[in-house]
C-alpha positions, 0 to 999 in steps of 0.5 A: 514528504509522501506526494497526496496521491500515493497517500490517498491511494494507500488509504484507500487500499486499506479502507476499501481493498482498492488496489494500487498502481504498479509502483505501490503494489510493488512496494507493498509486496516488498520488491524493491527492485520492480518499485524503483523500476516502475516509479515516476520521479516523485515517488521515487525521491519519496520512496524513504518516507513511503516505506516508513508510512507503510511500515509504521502506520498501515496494517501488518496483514495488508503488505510484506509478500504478494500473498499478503497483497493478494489475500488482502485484495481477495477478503470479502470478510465484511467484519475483517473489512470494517475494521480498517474504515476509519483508517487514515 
């Protein structure tokens, strides 16, 4: 089960570009060696169910690559923003 603070974190990396700790931005960049380094112990026995969600239910342009990572935090697009507000 994802801890309610990592998934209320990654809602609001979508819904607002708010950027994430460390261990988040490392799994939203794909490097998984940095994310199990940087992870606390419940995100870490959750890391399986936290990299499904990811994969599964957020937006393909928002994870991957820290060039995704950063180009998300960097829109100020406000259309491109407003089509993830009502993300869950």
């Amino acid at each position: 089960m994802i801890p309610l603070y990592i998934k209320n974190s990654l809602v609001l990396y979508v819904k607002t570009r708010r950027p994430t700790g460390g261990f988040l931005r490392s799994v939203l960049e794909n490097n998984l060696s940095e994310a199990i380094i940087k992870a606390d112990a419940s995100s870490l026995a959750n890391i399986k169910e936290i990299v499904l969600y990811i994969l599964t239910d957020m937006p393909t342009p928002c994870w991957g690559s820290d060039k995704k990572v950063e180009e998300w935090l960097a829109c100020t697009d406000q259309k491109e923003i407003k089509k993830y507000e009502t993300f869950k």
